[in-house]
PADO-39552 format. One record per atom (N, C-alpha, C, CB): residue number from 1; atom name; x, y, z. Coordinates in Angstrom, 2 decimals. Each point is the difference from the previous one (the first is absolute). Glycine has a CB too. Layout:
N
pos	site	X	Y	Z
NUM	CA	X	Y	Z
...
END
This chain:
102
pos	site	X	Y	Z
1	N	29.87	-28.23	5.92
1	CA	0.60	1.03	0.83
1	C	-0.90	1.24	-0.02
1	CB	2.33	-0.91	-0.46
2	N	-2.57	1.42	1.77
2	CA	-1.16	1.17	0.21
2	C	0.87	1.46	-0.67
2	CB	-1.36	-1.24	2.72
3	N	0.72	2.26	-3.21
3	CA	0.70	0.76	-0.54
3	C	0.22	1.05	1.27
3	CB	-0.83	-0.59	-2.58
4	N	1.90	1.36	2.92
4	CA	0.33	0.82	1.20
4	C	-0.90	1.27	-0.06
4	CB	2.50	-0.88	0.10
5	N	-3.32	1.20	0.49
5	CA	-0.52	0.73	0.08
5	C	0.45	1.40	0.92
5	CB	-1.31	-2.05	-0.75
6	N	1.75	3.24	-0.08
6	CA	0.59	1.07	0.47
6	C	-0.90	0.88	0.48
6	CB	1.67	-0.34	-1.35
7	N	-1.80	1.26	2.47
7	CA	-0.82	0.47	1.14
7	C	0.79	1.69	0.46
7	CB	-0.69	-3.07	0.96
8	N	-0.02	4.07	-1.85
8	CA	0.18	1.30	0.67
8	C	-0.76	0.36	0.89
8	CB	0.72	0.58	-1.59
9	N	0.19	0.62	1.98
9	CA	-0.33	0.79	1.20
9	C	-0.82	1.31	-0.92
9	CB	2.42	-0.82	1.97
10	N	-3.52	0.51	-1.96
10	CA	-0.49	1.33	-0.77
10	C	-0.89	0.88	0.96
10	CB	-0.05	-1.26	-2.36
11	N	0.08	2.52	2.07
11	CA	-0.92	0.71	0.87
11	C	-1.29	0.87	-0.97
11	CB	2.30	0.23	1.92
12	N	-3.65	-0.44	-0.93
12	CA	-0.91	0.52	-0.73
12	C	-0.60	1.58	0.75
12	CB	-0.50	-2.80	-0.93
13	N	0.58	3.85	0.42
13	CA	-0.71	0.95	1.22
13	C	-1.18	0.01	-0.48
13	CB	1.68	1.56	0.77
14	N	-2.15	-0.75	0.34
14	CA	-1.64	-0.25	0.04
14	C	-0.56	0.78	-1.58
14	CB	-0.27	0.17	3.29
15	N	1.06	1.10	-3.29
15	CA	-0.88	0.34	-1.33
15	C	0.03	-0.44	-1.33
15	CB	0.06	1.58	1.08
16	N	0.88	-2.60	-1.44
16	CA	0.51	-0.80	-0.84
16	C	-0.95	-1.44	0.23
16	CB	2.57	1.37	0.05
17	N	-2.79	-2.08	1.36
17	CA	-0.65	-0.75	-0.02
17	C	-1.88	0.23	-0.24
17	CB	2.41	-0.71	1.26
18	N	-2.18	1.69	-1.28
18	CA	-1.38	0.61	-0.39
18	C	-0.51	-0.50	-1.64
18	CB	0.69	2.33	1.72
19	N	0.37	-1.96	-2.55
19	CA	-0.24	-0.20	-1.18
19	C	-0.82	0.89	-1.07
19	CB	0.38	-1.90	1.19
20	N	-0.32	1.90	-2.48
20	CA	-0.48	1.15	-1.00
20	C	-0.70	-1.21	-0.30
20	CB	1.71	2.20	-0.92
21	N	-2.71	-1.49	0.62
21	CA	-1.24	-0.32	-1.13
21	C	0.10	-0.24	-1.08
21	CB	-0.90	1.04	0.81
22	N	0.72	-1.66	-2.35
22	CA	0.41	0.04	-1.03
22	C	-0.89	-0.57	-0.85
22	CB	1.96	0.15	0.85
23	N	-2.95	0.05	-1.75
23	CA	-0.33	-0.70	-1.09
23	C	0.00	-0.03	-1.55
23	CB	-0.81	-0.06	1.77
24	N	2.31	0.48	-2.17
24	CA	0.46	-0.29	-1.10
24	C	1.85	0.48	0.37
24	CB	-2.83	0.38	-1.63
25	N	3.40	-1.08	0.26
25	CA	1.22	-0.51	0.66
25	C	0.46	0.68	-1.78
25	CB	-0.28	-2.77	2.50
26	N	1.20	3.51	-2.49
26	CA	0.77	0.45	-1.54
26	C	1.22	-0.35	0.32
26	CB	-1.20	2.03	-0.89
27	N	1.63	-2.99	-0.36
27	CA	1.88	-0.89	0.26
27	C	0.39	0.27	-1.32
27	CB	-0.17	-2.43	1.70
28	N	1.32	3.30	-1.36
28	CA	0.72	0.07	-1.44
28	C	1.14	-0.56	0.51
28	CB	-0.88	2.08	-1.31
29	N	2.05	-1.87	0.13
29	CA	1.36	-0.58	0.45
29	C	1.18	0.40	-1.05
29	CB	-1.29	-2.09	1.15
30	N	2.44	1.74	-0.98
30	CA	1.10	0.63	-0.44
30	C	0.72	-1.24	0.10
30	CB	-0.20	2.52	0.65
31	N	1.53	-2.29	-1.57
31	CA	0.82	-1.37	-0.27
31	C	0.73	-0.57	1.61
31	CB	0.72	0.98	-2.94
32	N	-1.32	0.01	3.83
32	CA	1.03	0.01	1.14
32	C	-0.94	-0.01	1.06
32	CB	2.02	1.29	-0.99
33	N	-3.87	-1.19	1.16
33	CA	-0.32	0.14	0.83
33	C	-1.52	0.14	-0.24
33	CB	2.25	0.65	0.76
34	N	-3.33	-1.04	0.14
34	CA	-1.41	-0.06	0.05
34	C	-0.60	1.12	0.81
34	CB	0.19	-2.39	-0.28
35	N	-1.18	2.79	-0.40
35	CA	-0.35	1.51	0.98
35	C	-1.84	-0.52	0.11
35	CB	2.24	2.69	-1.33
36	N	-2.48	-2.68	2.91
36	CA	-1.35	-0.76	0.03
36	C	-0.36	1.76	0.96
36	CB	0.25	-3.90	0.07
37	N	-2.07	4.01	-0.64
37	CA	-0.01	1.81	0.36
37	C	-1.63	-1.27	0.21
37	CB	2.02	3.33	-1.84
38	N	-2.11	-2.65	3.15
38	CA	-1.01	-0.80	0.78
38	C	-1.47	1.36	0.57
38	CB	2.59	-2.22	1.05
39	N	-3.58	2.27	-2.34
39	CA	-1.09	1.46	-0.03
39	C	-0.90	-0.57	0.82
39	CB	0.08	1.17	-2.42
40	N	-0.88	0.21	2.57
40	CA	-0.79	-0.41	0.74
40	C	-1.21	1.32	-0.39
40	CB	1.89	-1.56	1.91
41	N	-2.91	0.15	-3.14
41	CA	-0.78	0.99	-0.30
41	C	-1.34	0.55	0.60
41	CB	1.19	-0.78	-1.62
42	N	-1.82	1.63	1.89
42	CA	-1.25	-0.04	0.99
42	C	-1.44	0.89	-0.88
42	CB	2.01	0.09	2.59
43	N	-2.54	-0.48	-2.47
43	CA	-1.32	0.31	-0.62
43	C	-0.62	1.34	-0.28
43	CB	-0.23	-1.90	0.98
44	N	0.38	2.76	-2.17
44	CA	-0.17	1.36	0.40
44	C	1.08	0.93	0.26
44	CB	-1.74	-0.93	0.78
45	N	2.66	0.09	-0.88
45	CA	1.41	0.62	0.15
45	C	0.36	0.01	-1.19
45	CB	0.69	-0.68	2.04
46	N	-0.27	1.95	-3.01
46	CA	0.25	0.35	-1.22
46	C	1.14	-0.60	-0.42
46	CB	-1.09	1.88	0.27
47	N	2.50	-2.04	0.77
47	CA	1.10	-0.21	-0.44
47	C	0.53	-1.32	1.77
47	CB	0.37	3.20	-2.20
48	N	-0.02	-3.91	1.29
48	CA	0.57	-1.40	1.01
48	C	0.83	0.83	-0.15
48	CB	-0.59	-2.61	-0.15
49	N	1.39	1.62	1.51
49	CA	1.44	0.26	1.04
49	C	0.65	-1.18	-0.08
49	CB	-0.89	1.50	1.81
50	N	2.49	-1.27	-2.29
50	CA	0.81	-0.92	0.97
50	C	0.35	-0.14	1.27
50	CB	0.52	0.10	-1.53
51	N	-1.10	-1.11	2.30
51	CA	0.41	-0.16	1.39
51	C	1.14	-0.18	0.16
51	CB	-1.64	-0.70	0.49
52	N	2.14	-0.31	-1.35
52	CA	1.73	-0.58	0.65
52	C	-0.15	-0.38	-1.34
52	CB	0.62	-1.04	2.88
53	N	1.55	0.87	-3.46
53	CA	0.85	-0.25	-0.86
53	C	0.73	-0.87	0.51
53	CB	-0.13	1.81	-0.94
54	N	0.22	-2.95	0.48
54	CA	1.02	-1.40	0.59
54	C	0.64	0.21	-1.45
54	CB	-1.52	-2.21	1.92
55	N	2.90	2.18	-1.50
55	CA	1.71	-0.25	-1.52
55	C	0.15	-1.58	0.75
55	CB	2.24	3.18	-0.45
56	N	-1.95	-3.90	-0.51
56	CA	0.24	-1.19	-0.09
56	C	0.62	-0.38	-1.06
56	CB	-1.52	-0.20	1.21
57	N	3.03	-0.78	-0.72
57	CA	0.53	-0.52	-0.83
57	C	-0.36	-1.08	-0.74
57	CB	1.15	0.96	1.11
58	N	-0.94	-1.38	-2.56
58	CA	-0.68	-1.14	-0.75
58	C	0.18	-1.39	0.62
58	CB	0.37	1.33	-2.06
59	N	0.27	-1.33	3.09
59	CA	0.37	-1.51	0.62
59	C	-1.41	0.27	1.00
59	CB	3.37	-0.55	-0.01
60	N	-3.27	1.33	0.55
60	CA	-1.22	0.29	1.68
60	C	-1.09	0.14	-0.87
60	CB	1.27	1.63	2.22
61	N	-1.51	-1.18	-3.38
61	CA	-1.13	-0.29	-1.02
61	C	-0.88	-1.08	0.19
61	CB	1.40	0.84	-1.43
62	N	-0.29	-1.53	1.20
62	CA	-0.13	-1.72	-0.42
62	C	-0.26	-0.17	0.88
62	CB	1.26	-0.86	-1.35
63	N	-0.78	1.02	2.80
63	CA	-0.35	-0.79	1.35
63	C	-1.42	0.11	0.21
63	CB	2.18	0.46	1.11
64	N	-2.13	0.99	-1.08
64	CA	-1.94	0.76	0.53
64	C	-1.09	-0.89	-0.87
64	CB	0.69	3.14	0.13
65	N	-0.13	-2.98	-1.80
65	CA	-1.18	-0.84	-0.65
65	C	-0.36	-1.34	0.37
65	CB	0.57	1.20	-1.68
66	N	0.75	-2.07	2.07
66	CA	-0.12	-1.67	0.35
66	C	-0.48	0.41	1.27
66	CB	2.00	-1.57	-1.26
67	N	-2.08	2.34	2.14
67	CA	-0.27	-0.07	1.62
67	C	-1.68	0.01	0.12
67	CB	2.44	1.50	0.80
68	N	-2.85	-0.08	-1.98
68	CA	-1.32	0.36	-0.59
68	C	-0.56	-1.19	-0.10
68	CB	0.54	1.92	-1.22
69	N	-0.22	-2.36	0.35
69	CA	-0.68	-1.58	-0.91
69	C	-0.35	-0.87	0.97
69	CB	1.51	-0.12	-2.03
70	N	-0.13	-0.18	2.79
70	CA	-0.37	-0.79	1.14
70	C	-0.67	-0.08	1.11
70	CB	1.28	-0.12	-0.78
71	N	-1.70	1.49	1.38
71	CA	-0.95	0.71	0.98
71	C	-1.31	-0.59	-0.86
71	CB	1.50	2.54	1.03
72	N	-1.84	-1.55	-2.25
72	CA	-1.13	-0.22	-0.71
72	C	-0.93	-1.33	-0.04
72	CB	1.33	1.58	-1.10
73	N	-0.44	-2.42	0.52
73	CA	-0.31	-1.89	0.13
73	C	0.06	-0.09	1.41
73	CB	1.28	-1.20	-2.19
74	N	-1.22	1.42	3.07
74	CA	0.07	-0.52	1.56
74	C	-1.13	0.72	0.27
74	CB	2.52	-0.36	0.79
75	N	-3.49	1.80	-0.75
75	CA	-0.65	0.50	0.25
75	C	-1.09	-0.36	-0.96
75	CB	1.53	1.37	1.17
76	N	-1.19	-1.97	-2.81
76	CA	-1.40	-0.99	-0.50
76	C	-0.38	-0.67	0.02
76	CB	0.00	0.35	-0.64
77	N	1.15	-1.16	1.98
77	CA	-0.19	-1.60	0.28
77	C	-1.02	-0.22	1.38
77	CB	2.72	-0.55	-1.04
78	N	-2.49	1.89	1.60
78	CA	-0.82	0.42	1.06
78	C	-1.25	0.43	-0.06
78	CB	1.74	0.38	0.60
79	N	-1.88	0.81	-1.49
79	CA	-1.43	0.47	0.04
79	C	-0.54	0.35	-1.37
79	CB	0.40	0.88	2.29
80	N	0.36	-1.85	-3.75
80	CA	-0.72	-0.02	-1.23
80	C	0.80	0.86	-0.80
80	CB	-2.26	-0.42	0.88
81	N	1.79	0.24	-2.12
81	CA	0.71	0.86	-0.98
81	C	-0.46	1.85	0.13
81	CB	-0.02	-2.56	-1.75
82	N	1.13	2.84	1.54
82	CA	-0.37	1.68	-0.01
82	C	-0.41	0.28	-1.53
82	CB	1.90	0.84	2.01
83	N	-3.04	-0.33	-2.22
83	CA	-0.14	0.89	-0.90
83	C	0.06	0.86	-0.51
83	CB	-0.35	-0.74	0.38
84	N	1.12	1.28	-1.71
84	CA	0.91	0.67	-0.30
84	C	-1.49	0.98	-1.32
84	CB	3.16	-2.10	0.76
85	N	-2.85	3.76	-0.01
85	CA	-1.37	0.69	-1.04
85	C	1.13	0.62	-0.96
85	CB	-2.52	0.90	1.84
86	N	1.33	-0.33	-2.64
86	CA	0.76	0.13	-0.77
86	C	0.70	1.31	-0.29
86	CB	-1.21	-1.77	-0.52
87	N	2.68	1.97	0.04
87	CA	0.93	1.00	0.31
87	C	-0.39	1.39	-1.13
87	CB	2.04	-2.12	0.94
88	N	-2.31	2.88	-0.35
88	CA	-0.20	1.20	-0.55
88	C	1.06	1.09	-0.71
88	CB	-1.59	-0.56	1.66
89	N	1.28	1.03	-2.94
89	CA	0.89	0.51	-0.59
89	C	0.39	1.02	-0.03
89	CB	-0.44	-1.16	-0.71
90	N	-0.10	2.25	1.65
90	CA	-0.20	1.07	0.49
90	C	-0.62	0.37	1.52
90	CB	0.01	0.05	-2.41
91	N	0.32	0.95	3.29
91	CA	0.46	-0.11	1.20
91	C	-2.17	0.02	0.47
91	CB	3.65	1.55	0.10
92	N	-4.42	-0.27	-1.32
92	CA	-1.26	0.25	0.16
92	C	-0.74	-0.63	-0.05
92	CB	0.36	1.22	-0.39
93	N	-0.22	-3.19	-0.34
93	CA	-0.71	-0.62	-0.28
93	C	-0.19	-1.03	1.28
93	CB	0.52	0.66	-2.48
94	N	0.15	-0.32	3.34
94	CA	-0.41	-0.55	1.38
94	C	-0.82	-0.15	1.08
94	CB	1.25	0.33	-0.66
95	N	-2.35	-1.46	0.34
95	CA	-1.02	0.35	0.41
95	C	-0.43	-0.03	1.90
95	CB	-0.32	-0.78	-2.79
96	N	0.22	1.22	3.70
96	CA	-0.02	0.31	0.89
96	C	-1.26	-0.11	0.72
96	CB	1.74	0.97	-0.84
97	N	-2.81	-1.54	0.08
97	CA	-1.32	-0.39	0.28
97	C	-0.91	1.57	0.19
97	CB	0.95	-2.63	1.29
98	N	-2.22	2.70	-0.74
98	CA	-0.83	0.80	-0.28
98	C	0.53	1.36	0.73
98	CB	-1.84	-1.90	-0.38
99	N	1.50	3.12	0.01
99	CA	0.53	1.26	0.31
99	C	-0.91	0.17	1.05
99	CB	0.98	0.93	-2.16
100	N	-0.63	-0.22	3.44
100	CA	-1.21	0.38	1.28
100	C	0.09	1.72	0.03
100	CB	0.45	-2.51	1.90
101	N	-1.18	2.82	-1.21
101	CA	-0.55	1.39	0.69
101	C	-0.04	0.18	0.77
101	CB	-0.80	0.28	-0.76
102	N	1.19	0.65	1.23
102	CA	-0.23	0.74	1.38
102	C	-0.62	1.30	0.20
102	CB	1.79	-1.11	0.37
END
């Protein structure tokens, strides 16, 4: 038996479909809830920014990570394993490749 597949009406506006930038992701959490703070650090920039704060309940947790996982393996089945560098323990040790001039 096929499983029923449920179908919203969602709406996207344009500046939302635009989308934020993000390359590092800070998730804490509480007995009641997941807090994902989505930075966005840039080179020369003394102090990163949070772009966007997603609250998430520990059930929608669970969903995003199995949805994650499952995107991930479908996108390494496609174009290879992603390689994962290595995570820095501090925001300065981020290396950003060679410094330019103007």
């Amino acid at each position: 038996m096929a499983e029923d597949q449920k179908h919203f009406n969602i709406e996207l506006d344009e500046v939302t479909a635009e989308g934020t930038y993000s390359n590092l992701a800070i998730i804490n959490h509480s007995n009641t809830e997941f807090v994902v703070d989505f930075v966005n650090i840039m080179p020369g920039v003394p102090k990163a920014k949070v772009k966007s704060r997603i609250i998430l309940t520990p059930q929608h947790a669970k969903r995003l990570l199995n949805a994650l996982s499952e995107n991930i393996q479908r996108f390494e089945a496609a174009n290879g394993v992603i390689k994962e560098g290595e995570v820095p323990h501090n925001l300065s040790s981020i290396n950003f490749g060679p410094k330019g001039e103007a």
